[in-house]
C-alpha positions as CSV (number, residue, x, y, z in Angstrom):
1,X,-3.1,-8.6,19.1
2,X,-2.7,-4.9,18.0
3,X,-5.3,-3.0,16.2
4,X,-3.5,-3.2,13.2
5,X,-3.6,-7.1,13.7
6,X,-7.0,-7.9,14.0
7,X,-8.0,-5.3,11.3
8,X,-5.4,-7.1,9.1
9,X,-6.6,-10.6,10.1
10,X,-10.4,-9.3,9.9
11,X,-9.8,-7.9,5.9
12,X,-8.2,-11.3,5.2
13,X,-11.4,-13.3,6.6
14,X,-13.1,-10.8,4.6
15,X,-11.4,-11.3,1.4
16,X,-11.2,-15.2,2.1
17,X,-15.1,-15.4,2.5
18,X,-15.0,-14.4,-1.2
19,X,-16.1,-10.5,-0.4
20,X,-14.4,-7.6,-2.4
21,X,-12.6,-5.1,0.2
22,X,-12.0,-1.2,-0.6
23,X,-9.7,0.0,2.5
24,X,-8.7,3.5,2.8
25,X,-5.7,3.4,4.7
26,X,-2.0,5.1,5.6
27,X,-1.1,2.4,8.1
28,X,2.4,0.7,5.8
29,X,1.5,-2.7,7.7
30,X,-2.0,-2.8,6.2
31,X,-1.1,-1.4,2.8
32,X,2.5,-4.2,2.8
33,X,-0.9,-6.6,3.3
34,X,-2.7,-5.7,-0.2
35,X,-3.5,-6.9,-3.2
36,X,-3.4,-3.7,-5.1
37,X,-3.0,0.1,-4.0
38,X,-4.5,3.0,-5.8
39,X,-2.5,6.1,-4.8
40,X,-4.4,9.3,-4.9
41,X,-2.4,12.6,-5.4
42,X,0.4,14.2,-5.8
43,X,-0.4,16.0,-2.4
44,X,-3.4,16.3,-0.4
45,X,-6.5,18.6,-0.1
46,X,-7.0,20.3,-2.9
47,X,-3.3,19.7,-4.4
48,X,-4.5,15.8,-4.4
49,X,-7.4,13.6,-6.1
50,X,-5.4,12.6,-9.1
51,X,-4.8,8.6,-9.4
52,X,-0.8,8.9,-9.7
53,X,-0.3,5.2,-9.5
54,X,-2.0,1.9,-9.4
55,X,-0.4,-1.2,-9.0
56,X,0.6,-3.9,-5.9
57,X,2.8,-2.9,-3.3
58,X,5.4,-4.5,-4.3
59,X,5.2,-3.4,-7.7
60,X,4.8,0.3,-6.6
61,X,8.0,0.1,-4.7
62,X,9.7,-0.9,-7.1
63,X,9.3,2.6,-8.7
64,X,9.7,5.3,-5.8
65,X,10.0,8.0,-7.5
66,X,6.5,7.5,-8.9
67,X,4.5,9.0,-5.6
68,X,5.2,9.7,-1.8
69,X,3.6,6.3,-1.0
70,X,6.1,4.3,-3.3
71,X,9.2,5.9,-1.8
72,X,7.7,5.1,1.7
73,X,6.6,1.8,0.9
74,X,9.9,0.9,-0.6
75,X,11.7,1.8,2.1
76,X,9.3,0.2,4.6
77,X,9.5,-3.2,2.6
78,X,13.4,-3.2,2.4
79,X,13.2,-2.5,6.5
80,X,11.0,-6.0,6.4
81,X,13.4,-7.6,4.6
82,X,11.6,-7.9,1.3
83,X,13.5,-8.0,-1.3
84,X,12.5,-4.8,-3.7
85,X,14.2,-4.2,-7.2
86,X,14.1,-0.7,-7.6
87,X,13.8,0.5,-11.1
88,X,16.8,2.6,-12.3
């Protein structure tokens, strides 16, 4: 297994054993793998630290104009093959 792999596997036996997880991460595997994102921004440093969405990541892709991580995530989910209804 990669990294990513057994960190993924490791959250879900985690998360399984009934534990709340808090994972701050740019890896789109691991962040596809969530229950809910919190996307900090607009930009980063001192341009950054606002919440600019909340939601699952499917849910945020649905919307990719909202952030930087929902146009990426969409785009990485549609290269999955997930099926992601962009909001017009």
């Amino acid at each position: 297994l990669g990294d990513g792999e057994k960190l993924s596997h490791g959250l879900h036996r985690l998360v399984d054993a009934g534990n709340s997880v808090v994972v701050i991460e740019h890896n789109l595997d691991i962040m596809a793998e969530a229950d809910w994102i919190i996307d900090l921004g607009p930009e980063g440093g001192d341009a950054g630290g606002c919440v600019v969405a909340q939601a699952s990541p499917e849910t945020l892709a649905q919307d990719p104009a909202r952030s930087h991580t929902a146009r990426v995530l969409s785009e990485f989910l549609a290269e999955r093959g997930n099926k992601v209804a962009v909001a017009a």
